[in-house]
Biopython code that builds the backbone (N, CA, C, O; Angstrom):
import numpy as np
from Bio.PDB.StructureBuilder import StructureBuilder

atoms = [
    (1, "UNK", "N", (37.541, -92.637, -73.534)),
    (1, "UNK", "CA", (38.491, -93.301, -74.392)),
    (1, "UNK", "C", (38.235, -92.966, -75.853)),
    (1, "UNK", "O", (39.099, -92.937, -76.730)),
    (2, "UNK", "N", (37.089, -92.746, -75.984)),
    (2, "UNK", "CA", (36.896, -92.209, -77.728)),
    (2, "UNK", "C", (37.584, -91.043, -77.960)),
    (2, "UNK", "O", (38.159, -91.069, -79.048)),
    (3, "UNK", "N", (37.741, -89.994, -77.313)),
    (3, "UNK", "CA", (38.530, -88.733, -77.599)),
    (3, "UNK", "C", (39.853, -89.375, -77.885)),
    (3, "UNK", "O", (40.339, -88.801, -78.859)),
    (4, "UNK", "N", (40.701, -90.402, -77.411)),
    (4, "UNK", "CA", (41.735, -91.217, -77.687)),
    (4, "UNK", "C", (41.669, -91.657, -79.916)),
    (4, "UNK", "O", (42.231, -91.393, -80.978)),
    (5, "UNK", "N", (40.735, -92.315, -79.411)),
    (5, "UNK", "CA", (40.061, -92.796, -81.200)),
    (5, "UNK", "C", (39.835, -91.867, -81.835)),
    (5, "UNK", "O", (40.203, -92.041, -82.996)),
    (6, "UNK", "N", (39.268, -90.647, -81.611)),
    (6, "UNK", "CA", (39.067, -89.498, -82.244)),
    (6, "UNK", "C", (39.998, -89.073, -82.539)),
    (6, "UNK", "O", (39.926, -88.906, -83.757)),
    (7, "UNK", "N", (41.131, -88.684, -82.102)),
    (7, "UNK", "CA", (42.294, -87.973, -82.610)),
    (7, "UNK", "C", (43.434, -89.099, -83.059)),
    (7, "UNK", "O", (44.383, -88.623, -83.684)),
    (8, "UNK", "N", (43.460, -90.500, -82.825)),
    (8, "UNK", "CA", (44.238, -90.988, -83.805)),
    (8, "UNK", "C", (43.592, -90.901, -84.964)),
    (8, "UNK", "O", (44.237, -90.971, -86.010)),
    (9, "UNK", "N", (42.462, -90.764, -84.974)),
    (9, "UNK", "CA", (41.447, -91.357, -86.572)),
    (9, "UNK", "C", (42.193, -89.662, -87.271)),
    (9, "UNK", "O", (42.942, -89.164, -88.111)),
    (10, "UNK", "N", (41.640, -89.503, -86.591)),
    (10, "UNK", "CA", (42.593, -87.460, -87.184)),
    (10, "UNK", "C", (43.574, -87.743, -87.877)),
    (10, "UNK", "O", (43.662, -87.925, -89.091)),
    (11, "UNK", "N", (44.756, -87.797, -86.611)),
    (11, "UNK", "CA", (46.272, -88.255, -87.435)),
    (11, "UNK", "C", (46.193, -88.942, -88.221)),
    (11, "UNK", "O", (47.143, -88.713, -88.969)),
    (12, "UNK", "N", (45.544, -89.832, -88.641)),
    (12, "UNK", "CA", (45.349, -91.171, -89.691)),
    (12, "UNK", "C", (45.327, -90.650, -90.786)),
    (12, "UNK", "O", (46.151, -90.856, -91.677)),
    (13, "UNK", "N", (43.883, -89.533, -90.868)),
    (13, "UNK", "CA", (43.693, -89.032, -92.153)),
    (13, "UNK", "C", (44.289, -87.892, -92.575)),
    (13, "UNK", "O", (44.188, -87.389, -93.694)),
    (14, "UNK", "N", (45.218, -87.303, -91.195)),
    (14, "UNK", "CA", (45.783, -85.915, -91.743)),
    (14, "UNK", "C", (47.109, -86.889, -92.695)),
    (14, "UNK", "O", (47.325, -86.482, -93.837)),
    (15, "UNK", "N", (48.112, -88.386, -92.089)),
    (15, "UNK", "CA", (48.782, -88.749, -92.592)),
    (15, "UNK", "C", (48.583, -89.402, -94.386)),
    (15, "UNK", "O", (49.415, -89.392, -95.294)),
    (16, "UNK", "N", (47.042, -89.960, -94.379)),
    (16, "UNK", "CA", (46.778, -90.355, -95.723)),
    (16, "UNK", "C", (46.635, -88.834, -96.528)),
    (16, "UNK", "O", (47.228, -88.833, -97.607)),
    (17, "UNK", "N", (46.148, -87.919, -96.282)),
    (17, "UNK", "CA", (46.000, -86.511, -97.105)),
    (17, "UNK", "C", (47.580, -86.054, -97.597)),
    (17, "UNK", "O", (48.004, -85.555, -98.639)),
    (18, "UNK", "N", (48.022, -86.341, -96.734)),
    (18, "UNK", "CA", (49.664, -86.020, -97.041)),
    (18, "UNK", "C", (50.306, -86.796, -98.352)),
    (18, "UNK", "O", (50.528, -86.432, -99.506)),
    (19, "UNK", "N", (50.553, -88.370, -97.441)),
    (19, "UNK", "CA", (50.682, -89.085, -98.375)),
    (19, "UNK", "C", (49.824, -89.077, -100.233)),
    (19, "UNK", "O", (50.287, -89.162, -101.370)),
    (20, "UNK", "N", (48.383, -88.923, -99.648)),
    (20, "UNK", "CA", (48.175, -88.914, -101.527)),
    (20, "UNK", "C", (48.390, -87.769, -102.435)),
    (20, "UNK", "O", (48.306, -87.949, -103.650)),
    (21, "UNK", "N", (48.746, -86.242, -101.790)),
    (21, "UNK", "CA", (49.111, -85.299, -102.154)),
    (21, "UNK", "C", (50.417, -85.806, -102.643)),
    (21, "UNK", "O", (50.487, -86.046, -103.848)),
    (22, "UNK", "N", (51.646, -86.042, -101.773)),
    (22, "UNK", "CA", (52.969, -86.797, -102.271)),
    (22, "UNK", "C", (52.663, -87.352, -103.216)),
    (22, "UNK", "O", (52.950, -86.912, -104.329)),
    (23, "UNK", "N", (52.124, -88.255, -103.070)),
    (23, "UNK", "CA", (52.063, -89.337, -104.440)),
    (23, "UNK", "C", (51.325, -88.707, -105.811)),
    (23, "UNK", "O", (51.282, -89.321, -106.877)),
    (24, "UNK", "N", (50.799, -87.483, -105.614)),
    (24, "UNK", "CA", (50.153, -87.103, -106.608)),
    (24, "UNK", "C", (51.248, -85.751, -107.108)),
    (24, "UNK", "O", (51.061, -85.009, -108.073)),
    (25, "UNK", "N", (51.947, -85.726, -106.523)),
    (25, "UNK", "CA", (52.576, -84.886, -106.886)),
    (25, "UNK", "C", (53.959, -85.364, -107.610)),
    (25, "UNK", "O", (54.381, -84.953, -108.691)),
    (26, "UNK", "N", (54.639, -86.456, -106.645)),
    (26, "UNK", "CA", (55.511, -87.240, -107.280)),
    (26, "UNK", "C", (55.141, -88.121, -108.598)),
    (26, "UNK", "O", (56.119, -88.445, -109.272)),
    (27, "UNK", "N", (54.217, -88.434, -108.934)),
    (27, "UNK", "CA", (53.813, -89.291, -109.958)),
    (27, "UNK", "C", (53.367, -90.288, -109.608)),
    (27, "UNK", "O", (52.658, -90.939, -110.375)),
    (28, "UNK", "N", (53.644, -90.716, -108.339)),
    (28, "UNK", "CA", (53.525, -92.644, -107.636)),
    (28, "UNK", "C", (52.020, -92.257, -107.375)),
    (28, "UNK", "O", (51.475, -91.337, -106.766)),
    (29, "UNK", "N", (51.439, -93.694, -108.317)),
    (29, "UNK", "CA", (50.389, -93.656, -108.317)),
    (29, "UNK", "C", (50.001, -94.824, -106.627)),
    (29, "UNK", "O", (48.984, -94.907, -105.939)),
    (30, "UNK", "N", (51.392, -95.542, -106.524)),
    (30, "UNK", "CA", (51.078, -96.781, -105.069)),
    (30, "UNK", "C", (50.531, -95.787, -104.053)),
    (30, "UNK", "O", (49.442, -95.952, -103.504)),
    (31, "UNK", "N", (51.288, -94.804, -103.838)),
    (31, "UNK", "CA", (51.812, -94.037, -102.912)),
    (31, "UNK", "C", (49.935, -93.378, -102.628)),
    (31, "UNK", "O", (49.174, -93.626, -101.693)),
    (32, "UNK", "N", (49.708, -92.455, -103.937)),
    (32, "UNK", "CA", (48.867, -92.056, -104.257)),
    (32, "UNK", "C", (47.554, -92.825, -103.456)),
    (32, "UNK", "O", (46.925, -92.399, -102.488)),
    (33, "UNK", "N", (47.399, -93.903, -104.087)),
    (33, "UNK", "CA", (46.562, -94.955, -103.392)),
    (33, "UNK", "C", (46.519, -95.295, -102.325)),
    (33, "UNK", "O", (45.453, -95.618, -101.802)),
    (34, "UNK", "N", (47.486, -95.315, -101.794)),
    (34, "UNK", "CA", (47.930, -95.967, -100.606)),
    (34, "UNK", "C", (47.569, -94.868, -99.230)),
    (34, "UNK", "O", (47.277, -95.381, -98.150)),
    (35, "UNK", "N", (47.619, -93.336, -99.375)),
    (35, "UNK", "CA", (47.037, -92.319, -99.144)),
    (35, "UNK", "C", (45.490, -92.413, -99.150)),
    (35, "UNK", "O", (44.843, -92.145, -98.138)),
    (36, "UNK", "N", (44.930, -92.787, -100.275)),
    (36, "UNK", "CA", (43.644, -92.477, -100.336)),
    (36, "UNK", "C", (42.724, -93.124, -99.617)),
    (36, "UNK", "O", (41.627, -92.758, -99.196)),
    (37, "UNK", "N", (43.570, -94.589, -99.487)),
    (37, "UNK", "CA", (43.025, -95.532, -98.418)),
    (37, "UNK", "C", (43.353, -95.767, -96.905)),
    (37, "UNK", "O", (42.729, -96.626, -96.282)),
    (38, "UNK", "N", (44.387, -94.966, -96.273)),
    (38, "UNK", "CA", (44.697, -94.516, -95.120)),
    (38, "UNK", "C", (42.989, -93.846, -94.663)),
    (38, "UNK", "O", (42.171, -94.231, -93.827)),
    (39, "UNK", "N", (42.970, -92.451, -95.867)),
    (39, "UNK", "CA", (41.829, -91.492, -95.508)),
    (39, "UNK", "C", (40.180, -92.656, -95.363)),
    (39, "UNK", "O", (39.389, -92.816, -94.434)),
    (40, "UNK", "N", (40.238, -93.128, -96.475)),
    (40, "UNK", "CA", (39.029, -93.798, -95.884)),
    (40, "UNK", "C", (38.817, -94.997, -95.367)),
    (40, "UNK", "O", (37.739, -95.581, -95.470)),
    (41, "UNK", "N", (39.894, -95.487, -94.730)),
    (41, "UNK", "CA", (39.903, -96.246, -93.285)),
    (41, "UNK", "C", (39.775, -95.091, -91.928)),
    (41, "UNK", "O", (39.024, -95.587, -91.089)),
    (42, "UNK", "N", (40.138, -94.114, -91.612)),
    (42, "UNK", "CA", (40.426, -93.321, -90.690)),
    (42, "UNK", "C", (38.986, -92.455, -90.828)),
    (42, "UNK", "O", (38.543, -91.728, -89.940)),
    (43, "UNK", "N", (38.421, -92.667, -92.003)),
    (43, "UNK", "CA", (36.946, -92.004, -91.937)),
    (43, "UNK", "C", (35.774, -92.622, -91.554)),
    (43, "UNK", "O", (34.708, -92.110, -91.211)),
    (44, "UNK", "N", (36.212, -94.216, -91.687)),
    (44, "UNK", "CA", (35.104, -95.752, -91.696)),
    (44, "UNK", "C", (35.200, -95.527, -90.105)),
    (44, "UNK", "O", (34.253, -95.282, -89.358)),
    (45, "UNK", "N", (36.843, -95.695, -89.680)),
    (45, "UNK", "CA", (36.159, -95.553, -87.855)),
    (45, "UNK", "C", (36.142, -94.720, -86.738)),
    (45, "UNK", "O", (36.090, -94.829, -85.513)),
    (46, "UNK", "N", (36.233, -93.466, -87.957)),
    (46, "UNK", "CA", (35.532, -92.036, -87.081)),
    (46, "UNK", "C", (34.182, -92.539, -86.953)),
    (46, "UNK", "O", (33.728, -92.642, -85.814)),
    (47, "UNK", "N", (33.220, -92.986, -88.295)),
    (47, "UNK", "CA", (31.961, -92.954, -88.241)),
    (47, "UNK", "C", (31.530, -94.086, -87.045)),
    (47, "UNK", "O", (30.632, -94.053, -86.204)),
    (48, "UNK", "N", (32.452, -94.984, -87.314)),
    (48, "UNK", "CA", (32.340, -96.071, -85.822)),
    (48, "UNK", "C", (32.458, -95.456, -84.334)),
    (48, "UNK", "O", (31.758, -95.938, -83.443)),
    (49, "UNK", "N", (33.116, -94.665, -84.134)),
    (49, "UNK", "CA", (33.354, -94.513, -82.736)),
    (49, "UNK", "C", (32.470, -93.565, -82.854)),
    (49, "UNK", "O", (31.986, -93.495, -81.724)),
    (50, "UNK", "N", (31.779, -92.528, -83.733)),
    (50, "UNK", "CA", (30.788, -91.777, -83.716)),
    (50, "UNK", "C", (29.585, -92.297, -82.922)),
    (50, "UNK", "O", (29.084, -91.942, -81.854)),
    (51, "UNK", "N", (29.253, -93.386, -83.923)),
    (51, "UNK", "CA", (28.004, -94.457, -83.554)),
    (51, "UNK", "C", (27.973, -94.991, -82.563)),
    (51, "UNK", "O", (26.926, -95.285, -81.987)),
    (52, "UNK", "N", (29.116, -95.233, -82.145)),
    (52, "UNK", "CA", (29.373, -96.436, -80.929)),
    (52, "UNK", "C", (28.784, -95.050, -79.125)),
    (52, "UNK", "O", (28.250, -95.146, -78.020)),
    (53, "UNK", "N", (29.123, -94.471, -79.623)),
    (53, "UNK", "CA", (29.145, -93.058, -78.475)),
    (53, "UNK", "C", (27.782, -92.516, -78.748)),
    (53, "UNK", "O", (27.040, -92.216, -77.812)),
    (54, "UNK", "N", (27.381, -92.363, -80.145)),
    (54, "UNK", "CA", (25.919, -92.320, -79.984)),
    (54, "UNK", "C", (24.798, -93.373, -78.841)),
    (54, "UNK", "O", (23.955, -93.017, -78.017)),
    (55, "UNK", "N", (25.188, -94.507, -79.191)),
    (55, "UNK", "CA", (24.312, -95.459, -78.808)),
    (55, "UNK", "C", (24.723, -95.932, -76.882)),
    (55, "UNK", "O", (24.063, -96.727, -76.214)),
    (56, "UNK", "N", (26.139, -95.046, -76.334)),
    (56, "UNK", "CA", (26.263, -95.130, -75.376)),
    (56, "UNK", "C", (24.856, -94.554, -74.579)),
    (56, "UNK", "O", (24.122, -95.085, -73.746)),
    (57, "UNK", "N", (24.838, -93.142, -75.274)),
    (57, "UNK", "CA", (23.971, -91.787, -74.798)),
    (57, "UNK", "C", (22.445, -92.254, -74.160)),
    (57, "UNK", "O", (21.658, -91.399, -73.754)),
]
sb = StructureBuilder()
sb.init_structure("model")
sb.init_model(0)
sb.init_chain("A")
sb.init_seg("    ")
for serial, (resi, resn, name, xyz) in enumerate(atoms, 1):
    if name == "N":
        sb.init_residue(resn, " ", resi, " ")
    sb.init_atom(name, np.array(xyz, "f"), 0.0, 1.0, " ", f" {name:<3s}", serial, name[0])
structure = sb.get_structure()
């Protein structure tokens, strides 16, 4: 089931990279932000399901 978590956490951060590029490009600084914190939510629980699968092992 983590390969499941693994690749939404992906899409998550491929969607925040997008988004804060947009917003940095458009001027919107919300947008901007709002991107940047997609990416490091989607990075907080890569490192979780990382750990969590470590400690299965």
């Amino acid at each position: 089931m983590s390969l499941r978590w693994e690749i939404g956490n992906k899409v998550r951060m491929l969607k925040g990279w997008a988004r804060q590029r947009f917003g940095r490009v458009s001027g919107d600084r919300r947008q901007e932000g709002a991107g940047r914190s997609d990416r490091i939510a989607a990075g907080l629980k890569q490192a979780g399901v990382k750990a969590r699968d470590a400690f299965k092992r």
